[in-house]
Structure formats: C-alpha cells, structure tokens
GULO-654304 format. One line per field, with one value per residue: x negated, y, z of N, C-alpha, C in turn. Coordinates in Angstrom, 3 decimals, decimal comma. Last residue first. Example, Ala and Ser with C-alpha at 12.3 -4.5 7.8 and 13.67 -1.06 7.14 Angstrom:
nu <- c(-12,850 -13,190)
nv <- c(-2,250 -5,690)
nw <- c(7,080 7,800)
cau <- c(-13,670 -12,300)
cav <- c(-1,060 -4,500)
caw <- c(7,140 7,800)
cu <- c(-12,900 -13,200)
cv <- c(0,030 -3,300)
cw <- c(7,870 7,800)
end
This chain:
nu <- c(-0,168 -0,966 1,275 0,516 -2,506 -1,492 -0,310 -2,329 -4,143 -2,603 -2,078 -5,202 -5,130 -1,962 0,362 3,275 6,162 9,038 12,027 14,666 17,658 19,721 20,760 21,421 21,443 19,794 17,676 16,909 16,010 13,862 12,124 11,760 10,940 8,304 5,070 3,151 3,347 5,570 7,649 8,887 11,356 12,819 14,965 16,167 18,057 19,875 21,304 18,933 19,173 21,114 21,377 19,472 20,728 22,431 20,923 19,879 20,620 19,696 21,322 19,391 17,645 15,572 16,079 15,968 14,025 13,453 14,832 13,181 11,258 12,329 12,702 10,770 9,597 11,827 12,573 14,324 17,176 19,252 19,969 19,716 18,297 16,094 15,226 13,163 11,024 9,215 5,917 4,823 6,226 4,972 3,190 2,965 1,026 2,950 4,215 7,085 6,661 6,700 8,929 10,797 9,884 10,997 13,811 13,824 13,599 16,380 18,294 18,704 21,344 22,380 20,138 17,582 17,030 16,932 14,006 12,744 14,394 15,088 19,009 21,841 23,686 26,579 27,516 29,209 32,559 35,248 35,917 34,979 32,389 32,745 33,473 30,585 29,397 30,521 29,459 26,985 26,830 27,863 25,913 23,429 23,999 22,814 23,441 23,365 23,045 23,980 24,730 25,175 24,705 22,091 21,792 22,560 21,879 23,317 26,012 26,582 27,464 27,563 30,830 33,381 33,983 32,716 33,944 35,352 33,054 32,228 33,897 34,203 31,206 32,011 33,312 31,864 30,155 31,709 30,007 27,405 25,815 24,055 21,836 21,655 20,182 20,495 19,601 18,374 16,289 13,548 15,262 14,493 12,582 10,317 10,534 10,227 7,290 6,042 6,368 5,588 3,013 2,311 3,162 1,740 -0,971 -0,410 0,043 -2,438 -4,042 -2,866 -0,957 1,842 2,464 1,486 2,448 1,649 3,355 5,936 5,920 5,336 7,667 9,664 8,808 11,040 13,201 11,355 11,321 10,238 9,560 10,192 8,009 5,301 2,712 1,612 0,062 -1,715 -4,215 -6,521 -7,638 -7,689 -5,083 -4,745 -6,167 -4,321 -1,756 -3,086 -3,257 -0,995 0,399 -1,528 -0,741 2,057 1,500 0,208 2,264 4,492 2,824 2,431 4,760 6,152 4,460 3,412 0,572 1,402 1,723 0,101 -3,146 -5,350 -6,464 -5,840 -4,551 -6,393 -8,494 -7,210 -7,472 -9,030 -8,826 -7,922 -6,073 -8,103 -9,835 -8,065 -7,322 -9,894 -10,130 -7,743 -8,890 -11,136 -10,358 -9,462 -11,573 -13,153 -11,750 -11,978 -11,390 -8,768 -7,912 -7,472 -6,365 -3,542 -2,596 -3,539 -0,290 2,533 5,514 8,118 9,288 9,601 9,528 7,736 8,480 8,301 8,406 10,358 10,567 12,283)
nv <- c(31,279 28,467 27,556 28,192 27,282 24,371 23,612 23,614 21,738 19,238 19,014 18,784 16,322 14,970 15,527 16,727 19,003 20,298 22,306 24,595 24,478 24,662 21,549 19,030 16,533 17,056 17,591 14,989 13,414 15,035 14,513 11,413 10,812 11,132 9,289 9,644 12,511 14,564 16,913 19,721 21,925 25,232 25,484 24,659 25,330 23,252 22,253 21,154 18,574 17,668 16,887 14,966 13,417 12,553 11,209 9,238 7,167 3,445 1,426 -0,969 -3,113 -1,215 0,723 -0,197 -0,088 3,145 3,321 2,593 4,270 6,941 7,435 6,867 9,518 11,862 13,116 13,437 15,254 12,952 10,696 7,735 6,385 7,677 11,146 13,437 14,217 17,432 18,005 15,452 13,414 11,908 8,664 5,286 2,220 -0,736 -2,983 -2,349 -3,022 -6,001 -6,254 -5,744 -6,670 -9,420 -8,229 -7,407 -10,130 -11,393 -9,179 -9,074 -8,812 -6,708 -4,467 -3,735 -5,522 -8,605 -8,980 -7,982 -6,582 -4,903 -4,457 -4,550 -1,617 0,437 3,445 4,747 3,067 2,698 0,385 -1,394 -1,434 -2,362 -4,912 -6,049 -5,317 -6,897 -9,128 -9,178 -9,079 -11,825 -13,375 -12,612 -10,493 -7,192 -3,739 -0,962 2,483 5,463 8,512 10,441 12,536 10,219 7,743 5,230 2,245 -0,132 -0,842 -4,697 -7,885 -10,584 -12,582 -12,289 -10,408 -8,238 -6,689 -4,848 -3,353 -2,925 -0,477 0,812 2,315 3,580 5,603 7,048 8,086 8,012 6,688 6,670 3,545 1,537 -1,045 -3,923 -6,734 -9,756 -13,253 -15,886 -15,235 -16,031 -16,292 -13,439 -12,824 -12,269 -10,025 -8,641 -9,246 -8,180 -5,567 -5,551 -6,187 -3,519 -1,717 -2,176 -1,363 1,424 2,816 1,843 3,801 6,303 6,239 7,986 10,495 12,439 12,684 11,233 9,175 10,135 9,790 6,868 5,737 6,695 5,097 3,397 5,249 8,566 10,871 13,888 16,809 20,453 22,607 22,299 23,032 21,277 19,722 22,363 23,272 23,995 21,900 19,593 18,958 18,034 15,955 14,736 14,032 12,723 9,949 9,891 8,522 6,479 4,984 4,753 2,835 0,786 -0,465 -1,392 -3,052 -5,040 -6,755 -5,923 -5,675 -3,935 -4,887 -7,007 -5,737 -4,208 -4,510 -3,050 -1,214 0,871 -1,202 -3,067 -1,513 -0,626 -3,198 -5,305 -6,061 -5,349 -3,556 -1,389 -1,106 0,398 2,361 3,843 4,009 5,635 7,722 8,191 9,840 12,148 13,216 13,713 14,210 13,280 10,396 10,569 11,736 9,905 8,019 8,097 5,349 2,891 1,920 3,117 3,449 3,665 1,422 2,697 5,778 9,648 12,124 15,545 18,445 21,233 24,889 28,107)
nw <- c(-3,184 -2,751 -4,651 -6,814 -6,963 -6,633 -8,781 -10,523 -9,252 -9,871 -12,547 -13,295 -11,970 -11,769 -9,823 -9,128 -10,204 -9,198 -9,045 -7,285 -6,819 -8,338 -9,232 -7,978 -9,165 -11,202 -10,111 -8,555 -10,699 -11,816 -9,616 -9,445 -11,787 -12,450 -11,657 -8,309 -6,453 -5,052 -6,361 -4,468 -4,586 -3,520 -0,978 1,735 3,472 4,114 2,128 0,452 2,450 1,883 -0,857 -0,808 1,037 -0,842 -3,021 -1,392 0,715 0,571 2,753 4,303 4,571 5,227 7,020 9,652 9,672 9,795 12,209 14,375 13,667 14,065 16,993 17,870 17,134 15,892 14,217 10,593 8,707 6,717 6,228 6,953 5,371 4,556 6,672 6,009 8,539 9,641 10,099 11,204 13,325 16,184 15,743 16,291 15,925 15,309 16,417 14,939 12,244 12,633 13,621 11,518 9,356 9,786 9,409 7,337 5,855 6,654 5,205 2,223 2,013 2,784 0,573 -0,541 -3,372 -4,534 -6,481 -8,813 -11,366 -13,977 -13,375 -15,569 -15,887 -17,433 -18,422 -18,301 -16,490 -16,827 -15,398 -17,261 -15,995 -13,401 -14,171 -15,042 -12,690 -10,961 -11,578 -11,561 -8,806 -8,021 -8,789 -7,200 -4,406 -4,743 -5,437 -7,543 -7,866 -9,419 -11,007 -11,098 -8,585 -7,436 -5,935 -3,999 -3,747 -3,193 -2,773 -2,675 -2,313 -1,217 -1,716 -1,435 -3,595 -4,750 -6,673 -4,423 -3,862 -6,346 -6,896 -4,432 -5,030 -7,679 -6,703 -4,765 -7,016 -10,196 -13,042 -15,093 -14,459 -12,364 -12,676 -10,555 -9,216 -7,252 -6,498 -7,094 -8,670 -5,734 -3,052 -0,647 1,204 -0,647 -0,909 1,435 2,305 0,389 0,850 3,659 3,769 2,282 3,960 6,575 4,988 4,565 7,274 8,392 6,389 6,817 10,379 10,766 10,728 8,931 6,942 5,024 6,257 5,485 3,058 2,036 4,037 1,694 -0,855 -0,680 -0,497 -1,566 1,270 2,126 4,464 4,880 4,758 3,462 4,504 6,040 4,608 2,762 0,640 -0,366 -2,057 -0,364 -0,233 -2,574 -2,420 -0,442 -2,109 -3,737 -1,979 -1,064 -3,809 -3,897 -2,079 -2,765 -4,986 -3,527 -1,974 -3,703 -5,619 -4,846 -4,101 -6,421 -9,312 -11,004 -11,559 -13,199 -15,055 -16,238 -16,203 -16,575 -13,463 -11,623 -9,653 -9,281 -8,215 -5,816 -4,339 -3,536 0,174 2,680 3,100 3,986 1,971 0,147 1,545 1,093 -1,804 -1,792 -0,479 -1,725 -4,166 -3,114 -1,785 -4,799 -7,440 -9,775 -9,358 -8,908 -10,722 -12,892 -11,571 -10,904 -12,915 -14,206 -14,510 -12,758 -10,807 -10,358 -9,081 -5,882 -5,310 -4,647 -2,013 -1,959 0,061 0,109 1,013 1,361)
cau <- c(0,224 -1,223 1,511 1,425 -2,317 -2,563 0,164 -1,360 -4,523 -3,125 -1,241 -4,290 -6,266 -3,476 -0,276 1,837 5,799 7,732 11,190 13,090 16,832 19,229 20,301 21,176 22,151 21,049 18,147 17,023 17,793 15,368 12,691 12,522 12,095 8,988 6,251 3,913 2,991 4,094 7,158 7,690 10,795 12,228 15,109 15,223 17,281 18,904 22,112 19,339 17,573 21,074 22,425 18,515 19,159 22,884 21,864 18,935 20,824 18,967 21,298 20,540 18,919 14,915 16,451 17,964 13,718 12,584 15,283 14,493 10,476 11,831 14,243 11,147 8,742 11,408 11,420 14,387 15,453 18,824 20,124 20,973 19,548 17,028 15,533 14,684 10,989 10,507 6,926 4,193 5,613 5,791 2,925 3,526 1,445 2,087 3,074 6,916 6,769 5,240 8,078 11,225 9,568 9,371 13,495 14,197 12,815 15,202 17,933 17,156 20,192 22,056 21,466 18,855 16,994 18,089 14,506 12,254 13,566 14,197 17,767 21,034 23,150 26,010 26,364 28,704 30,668 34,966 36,467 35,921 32,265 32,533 34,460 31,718 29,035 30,080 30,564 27,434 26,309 28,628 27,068 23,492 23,968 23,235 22,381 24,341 22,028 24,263 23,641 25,413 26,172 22,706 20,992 22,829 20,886 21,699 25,527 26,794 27,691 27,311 28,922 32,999 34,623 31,675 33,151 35,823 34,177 31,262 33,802 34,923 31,743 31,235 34,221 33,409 29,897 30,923 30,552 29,003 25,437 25,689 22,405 21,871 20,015 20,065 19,954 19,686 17,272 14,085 15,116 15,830 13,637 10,206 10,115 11,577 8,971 5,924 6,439 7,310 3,693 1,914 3,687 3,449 -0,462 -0,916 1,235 -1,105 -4,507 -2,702 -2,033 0,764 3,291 0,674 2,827 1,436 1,973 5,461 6,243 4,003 6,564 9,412 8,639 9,398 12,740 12,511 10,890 11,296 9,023 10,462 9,400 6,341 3,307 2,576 1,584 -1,799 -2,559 -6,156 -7,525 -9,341 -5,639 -3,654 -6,870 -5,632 -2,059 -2,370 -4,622 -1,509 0,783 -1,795 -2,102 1,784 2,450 -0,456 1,223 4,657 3,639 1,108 3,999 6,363 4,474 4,632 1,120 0,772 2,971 0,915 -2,096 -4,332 -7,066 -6,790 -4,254 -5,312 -8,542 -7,320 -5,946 -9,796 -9,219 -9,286 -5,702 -7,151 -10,261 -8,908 -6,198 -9,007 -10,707 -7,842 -7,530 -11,387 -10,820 -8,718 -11,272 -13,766 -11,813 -12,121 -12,465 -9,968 -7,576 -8,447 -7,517 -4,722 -2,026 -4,378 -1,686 1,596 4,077 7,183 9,740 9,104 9,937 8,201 7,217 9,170 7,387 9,738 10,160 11,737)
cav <- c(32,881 29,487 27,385 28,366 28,350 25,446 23,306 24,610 23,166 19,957 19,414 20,213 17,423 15,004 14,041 16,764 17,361 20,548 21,333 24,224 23,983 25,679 22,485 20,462 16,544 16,398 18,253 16,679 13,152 14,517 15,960 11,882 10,185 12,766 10,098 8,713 11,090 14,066 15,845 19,278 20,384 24,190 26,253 24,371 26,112 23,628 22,662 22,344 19,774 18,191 18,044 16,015 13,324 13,418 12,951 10,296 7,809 5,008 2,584 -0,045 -3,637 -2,291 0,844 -0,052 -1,371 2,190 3,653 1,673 3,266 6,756 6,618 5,655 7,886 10,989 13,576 13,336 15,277 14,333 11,842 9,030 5,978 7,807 9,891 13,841 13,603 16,312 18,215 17,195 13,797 12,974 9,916 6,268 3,021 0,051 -2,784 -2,466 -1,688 -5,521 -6,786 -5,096 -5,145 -8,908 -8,652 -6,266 -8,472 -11,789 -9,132 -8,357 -9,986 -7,468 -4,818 -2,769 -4,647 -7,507 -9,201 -9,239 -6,329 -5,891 -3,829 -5,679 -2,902 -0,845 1,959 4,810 3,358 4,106 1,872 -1,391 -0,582 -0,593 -3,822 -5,392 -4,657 -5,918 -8,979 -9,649 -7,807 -10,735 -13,583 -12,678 -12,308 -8,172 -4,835 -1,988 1,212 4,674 7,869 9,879 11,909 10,997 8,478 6,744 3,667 0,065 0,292 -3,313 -6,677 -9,966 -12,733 -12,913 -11,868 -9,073 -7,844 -5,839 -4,258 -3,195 -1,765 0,508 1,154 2,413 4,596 6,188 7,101 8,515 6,840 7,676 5,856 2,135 0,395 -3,428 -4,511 -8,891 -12,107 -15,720 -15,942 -15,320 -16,817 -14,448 -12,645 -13,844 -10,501 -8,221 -9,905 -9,602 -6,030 -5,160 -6,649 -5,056 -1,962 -2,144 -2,902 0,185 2,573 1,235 2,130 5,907 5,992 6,742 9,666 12,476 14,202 12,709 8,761 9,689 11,018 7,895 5,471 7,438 6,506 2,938 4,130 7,315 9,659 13,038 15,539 19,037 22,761 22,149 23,739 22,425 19,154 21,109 23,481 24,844 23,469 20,336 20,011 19,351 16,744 14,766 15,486 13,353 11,119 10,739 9,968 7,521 5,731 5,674 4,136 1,335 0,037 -0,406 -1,165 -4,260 -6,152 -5,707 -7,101 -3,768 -3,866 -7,445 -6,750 -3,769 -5,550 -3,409 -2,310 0,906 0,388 -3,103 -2,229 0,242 -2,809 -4,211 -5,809 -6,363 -4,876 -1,855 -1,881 -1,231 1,778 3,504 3,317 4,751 7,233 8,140 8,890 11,247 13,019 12,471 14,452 14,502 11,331 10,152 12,878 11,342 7,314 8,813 6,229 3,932 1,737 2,906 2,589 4,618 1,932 1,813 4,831 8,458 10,780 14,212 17,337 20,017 23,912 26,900)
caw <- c(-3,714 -1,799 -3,000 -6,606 -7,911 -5,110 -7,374 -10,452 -9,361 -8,223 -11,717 -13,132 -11,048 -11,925 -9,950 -9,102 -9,896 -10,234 -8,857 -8,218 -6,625 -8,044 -10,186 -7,621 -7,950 -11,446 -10,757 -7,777 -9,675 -12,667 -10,407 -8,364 -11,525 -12,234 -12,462 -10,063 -6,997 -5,384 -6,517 -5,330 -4,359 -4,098 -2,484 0,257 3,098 5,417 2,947 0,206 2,285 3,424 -0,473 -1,044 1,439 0,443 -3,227 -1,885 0,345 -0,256 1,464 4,594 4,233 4,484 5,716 8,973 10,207 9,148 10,578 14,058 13,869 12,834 15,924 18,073 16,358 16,904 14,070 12,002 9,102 7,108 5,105 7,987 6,155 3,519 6,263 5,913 7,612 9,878 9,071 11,441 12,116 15,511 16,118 15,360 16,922 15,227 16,663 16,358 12,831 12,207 14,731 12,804 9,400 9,427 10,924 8,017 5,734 6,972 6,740 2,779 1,762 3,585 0,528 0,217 -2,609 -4,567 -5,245 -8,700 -10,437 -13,881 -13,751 -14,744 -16,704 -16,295 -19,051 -20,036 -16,567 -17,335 -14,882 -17,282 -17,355 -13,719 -13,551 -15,987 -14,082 -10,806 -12,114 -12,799 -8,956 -7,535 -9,861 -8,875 -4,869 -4,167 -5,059 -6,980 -8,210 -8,588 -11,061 -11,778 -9,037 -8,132 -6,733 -4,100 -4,112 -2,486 -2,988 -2,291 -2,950 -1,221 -1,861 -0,222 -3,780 -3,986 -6,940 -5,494 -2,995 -5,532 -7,674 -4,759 -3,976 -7,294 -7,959 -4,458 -5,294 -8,802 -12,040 -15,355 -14,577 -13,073 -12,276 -11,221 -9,019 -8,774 -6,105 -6,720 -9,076 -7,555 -3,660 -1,380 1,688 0,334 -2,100 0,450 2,954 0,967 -0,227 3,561 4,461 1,519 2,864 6,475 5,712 3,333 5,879 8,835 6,790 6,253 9,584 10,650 11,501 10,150 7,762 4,687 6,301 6,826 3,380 2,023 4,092 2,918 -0,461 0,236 0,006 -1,863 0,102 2,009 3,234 5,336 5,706 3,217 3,698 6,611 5,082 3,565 0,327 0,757 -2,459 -0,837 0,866 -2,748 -3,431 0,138 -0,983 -4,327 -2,940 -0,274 -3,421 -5,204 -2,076 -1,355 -4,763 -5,022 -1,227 -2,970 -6,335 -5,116 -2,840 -4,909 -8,000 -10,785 -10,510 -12,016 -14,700 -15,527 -15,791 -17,413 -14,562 -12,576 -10,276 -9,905 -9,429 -6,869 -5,254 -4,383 -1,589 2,394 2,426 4,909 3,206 -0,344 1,518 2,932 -0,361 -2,277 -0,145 -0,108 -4,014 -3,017 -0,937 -3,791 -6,338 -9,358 -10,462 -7,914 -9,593 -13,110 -11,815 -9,896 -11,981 -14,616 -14,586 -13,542 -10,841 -10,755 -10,436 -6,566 -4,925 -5,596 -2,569 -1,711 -0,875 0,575 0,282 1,981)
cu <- c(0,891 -0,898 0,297 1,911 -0,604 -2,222 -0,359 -0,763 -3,538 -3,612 -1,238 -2,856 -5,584 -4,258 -1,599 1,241 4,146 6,816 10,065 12,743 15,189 18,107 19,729 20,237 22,352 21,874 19,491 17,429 17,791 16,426 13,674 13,046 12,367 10,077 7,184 4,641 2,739 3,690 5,868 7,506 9,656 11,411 13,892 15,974 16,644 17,931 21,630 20,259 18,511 20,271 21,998 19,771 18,976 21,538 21,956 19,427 20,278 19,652 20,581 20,227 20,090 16,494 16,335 17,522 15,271 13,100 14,563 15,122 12,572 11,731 13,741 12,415 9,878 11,003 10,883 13,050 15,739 17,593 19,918 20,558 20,834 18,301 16,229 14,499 12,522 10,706 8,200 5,548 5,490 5,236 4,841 3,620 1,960 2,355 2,311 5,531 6,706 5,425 6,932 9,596 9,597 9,082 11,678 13,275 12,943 13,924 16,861 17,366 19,114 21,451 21,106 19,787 17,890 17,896 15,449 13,043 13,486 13,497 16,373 19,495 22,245 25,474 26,253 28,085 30,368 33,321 36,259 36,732 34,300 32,451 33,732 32,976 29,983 29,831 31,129 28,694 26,665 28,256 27,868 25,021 24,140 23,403 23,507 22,956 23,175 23,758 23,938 25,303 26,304 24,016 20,992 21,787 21,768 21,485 24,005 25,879 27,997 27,215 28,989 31,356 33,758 32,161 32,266 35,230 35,014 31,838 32,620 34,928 32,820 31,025 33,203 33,505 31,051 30,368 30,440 29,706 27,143 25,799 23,388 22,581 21,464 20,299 19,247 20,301 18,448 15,316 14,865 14,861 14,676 11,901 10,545 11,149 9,773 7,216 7,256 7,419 5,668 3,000 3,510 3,667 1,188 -0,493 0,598 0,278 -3,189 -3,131 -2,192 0,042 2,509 1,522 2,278 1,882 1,615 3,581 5,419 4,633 5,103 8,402 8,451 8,336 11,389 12,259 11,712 10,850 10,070 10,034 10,191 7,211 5,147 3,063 2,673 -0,512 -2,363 -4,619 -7,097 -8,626 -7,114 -4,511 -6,509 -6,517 -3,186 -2,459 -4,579 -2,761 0,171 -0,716 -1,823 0,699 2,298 0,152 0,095 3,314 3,749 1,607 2,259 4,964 4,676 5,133 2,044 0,631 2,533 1,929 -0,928 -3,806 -5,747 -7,157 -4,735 -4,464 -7,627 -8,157 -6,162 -8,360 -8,903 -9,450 -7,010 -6,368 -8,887 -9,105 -7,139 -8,439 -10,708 -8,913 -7,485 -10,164 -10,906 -9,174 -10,537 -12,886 -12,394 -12,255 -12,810 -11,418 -8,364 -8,612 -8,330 -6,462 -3,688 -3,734 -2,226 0,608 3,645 5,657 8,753 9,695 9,536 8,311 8,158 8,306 8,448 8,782 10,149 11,476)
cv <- c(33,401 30,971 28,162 28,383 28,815 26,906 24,627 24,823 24,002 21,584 20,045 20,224 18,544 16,358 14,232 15,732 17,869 19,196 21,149 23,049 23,575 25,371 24,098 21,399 18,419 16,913 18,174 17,374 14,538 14,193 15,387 13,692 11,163 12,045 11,293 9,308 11,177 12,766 15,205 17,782 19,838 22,780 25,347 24,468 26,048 24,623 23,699 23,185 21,123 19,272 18,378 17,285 15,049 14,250 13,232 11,472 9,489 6,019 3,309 0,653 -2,470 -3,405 -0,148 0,031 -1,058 0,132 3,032 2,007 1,795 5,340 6,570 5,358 7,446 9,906 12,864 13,643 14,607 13,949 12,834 10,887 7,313 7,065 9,094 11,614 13,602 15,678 17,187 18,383 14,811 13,263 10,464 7,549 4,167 1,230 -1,812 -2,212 -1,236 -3,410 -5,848 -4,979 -4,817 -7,443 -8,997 -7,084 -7,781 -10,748 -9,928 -8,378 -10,054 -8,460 -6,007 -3,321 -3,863 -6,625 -7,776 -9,648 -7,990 -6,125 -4,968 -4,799 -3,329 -1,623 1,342 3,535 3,598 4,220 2,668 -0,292 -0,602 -0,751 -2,692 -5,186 -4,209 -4,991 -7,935 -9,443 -8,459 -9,544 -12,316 -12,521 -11,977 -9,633 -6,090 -3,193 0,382 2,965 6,641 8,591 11,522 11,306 10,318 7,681 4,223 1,330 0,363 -2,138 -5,261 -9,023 -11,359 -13,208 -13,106 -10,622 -8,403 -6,750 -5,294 -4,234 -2,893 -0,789 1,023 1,614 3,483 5,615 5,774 7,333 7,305 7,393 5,917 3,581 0,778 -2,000 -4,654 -7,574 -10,945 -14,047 -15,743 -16,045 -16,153 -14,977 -13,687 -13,922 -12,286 -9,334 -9,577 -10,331 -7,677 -5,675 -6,514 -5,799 -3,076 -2,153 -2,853 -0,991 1,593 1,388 1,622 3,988 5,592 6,811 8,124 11,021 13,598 13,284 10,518 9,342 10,897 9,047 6,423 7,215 7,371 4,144 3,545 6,001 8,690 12,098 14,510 18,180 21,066 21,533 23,561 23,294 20,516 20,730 22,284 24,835 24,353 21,942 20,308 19,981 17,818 16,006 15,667 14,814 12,315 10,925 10,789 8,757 6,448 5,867 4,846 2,808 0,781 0,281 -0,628 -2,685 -5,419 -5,279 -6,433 -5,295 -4,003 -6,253 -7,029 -4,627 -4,814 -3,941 -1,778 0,370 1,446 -2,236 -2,615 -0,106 -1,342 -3,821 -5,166 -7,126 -5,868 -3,394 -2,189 -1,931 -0,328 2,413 2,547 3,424 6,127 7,277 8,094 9,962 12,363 12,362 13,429 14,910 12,292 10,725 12,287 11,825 9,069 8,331 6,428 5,613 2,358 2,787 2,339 4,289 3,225 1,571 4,003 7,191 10,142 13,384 16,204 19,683 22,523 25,839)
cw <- c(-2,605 -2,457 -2,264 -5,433 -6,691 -5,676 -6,291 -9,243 -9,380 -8,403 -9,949 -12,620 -11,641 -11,339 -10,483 -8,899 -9,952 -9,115 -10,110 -8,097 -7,775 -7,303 -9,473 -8,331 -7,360 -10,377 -11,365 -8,873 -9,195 -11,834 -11,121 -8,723 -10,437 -12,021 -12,054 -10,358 -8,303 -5,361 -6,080 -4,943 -5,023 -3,476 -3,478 -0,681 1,847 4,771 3,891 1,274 1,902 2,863 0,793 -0,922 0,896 0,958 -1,940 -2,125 0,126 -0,274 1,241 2,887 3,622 3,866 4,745 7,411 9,437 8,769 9,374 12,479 13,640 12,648 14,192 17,287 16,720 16,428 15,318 12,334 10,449 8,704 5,926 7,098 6,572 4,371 5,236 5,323 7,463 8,335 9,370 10,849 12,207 14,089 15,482 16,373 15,905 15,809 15,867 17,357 14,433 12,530 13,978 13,935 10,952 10,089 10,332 9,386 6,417 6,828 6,809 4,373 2,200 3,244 1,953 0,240 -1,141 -3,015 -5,456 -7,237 -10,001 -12,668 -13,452 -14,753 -15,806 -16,772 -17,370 -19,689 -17,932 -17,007 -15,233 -16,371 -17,532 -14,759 -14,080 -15,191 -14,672 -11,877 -11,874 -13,423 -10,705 -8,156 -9,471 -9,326 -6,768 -4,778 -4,510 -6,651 -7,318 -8,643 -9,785 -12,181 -10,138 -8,021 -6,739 -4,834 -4,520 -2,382 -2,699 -2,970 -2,671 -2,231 -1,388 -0,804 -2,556 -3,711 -5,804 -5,800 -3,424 -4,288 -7,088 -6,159 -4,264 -6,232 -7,438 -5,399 -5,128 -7,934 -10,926 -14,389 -15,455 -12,691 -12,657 -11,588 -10,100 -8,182 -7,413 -6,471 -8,803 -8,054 -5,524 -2,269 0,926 0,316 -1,996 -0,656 1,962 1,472 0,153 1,931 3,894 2,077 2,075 5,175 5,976 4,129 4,691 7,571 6,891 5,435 8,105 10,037 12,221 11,019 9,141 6,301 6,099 7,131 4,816 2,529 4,025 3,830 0,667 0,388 0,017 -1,668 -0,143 1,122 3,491 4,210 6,305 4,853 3,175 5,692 5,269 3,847 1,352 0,972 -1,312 -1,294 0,716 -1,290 -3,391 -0,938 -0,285 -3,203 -3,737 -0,961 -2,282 -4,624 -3,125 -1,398 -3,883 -4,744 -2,276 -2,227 -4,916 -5,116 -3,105 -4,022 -7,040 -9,413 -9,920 -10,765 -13,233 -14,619 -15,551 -17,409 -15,743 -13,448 -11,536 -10,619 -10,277 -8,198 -5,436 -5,012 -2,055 1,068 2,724 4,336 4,162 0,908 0,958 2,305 0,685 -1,666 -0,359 -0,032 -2,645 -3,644 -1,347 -2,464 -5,374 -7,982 -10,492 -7,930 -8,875 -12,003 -12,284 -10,145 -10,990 -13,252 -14,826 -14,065 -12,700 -10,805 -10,802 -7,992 -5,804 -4,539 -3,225 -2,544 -0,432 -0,030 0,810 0,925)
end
C-alpha cells in the first residue's frame, strides 16, 4: 500500500513548479485556478525573486498547495490519479492540499481557506510576542515535559511532533526562551528559536481557529476519495463534518506527524511519496520508519519517474 503526503510551510521556494507548469499545461491550469481564486497574480510570486515575500504566511501557504496539486494534475496527464494512493496526509497546512487532491474541496476553496488561514495565524498575535522553536535529541515526553515547565503560567506547548527527533515548541516569547535552555539542559544537541513570523499550533492561535471556524463553515466539502490521515487525531478520517471541526482543532492543536505516519505504516504502507516542495517530509518518514519507501515529486522528471513506477 502507498500514500501521497503534501509539504507544510518551510518548504517554499522561488521558482517552485515553474518547469512542471512549462511542461505541463494542466499544471499550469493550477496555478491559474489558484491566481483567479485570490484575484492575483501569486504565481508571480512563486516565480519572481522575492523569497522573503513568498515565505509571508499568507503567500507560502496557498503557493504550497498549488504547486502540490500541479504536481498531481501533471502525475494524472501520465495516467497516475488520487486512487492510487490508499491514504494522503499533510503537514499542517499540508493537509489542506491532501484534501484538495482527493476531491474534498475545491481547489479555488483550498486557495481562499489558505490566504484566509495565512491571514488569521499571522493577525492572531502580535510580531514579537510569540516564538517556534525546534528541539532535536529529545523524545516527545522529554519535551513536553520541558514545555510544562517553562510555560510558568504563558503559554507553552508541543506544536510539531516530527520525529523521534525531532520536536517544534510554540508559544509566548519568554516561555518558548526558556524552553530552550531547559531542553538543552536535559540533554537537547540543539534548541533553537526558528524564523517564523507567528507561534503556530499552540492556543495562541484561538482567535485563527475561530476565522477558520466560520470561513470552513461556508464551504461546501465532499468525502475525500482516499481517507485523509489527520494531523489532530493521526489516523484516516473520511467524514466532511469531522474533517471540517479537525480542520478548525488544528489551527491551535499538534502536528502529529510520527503518529500520523506510525498509523499509515500500522495500516499497511509500505511506501510514501512526497508531493510538492522539498523532501522535509522523506527525511521525517525516514527517521520515524525506515521500512517504509519514500521518493519525492516535483519536476517533470520527477513526474515521469513517478508514472514509470506507479503505473508498472
């Protein structure tokens, strides 16, 4: 058995699906769709030399989901469609393009929920007051546990379950500061402040959640074709209305991606194919489960091999 799993934000780069549009006119199309649904030109952005100006919340997340369904729009010119894979999974805003790929929404409606969800997570706190920061050599447990500690009545928690090495901390500036240095003081190789512009996944993000709640509310959502393996509750669901409240838990709730990807394997998958931006998401699946294949697709020969391999 196989999935497809969609990149999360941190995988955004300029010039991303600029050969595969080029090649392909259906995923060109994506890109398109996605211009008219904003009512501009954000495959200019995708395309220009601004990276700073990609990397803007509310450009990366709705940039990221077109370049991963032009990705499966070029994978079904070869004869390679949703049904190919058993279940799709994504990393936090990720799950978005999983959901859009398997038919849930529109890919119009996933560009507007995402500008929109940029917008809010970005609004939600103040720059300044709220930080990421990652911490690699500890487990789960060591890290909530330093997480509980440093929250000292701010906020402080686990956004992202990576890995088992892997673990992202969100919340009020001084709490995720001090946060740090506990875990390096429990034995972290490295805790360090990551460059983001709003503390993610964490309850800070309720004013966001409640945006998300009303703007997910009005759109309409199909069964996905393929069960989507959630990042709240780590394993496949397949009802709009409990997609449509998970959606609305994750915008505060945890990334959890190792469980996410221990269910998949639990349920059969033997391999994972990346589709998007970068390969961040093959490196945690390999970390987390080494018997597990994985192989990433993004330009026109990664689509070829792709088809080469999935229709054999």
């Amino acid at each position: 058995m196989r999935a497809f799993v969609f990149p999360g934000q941190g995988a955004q780069a300029v010039g991303m699906g600029k050969e595969l549009a080029e090649a392909y006119p259906s995923a060109k199309a994506v890109y398109d769709e996605v211009d008219a649904a904003l009512g501009e030109k954000l495959s200019d952005i995708i395309w220009g030399d601004d990276q700073d100006k990609l990397t803007l919340t509310q450009n990366a997340q709705p940039a990221l989901m077109a370049t991963s369904l032009a990705v499966m729009a070029a994978l079904k010119d070869e004869g390679v469609g949703i049904d190919a894979a058993s279940f799709v999974a994504g990393h936090s805003l990720g799950e978005y393009s999983a959901l859009a790929a398997a038919g849930t929404f529109s890919i119009a409606d996933a560009a507007r929920l995402l500008r929109k969800r940029g917008e809010a997570m970005q609004a939600a706190v103040p720059v300044g007051q709220g930080a990421m920061a990652a911490v690699l050599g500890l487990d789960f447990d060591a890290v909530t546990a330093v997480a509980a500690d440093a929250a000292q009545g701010e906020v402080c928690q686990v956004a992202n379950q990576n890995d088992p090495t892997q673990n992202v901390l969100s919340g009020g500036q001084a709490a995720v500061e001090r946060a740090i240095d506990m875990a390096k003081e429990a034995g972290a190789k490295r805790a360090i402040l990551l460059p983001v512009s709003a503390p993610f996944h964490c309850a800070l993000m309720q004013p966001a959640a409640d945006v998300m709640a009303q703007a997910l509310a009005d759109v309409t959502m199909n069964a996905p074709s393929s069960p989507v393996v959630a990042n709240v509750v780590a394993e496949a669901v397949s009802d709009p209305d409990q997609i449509r409240k998970l959606l609305v838990e994750q915008v505060t709730g945890q990334v959890r991606w190792m469980s996410s990807v221990q269910w998949m394997s639990a349920n059969g998958v033997t391999e994972i194919w990346e589709i998007g931006a970068g390969k961040a998401l093959s490196g945690m699946i390999r970390r987390i489960d080494r018997e597990i294949a994985t192989r990433a697709a993004l330009s026109p020969d990664d689509v070829k091999a792709a088809a080469d391999a999935l229709n054999a």
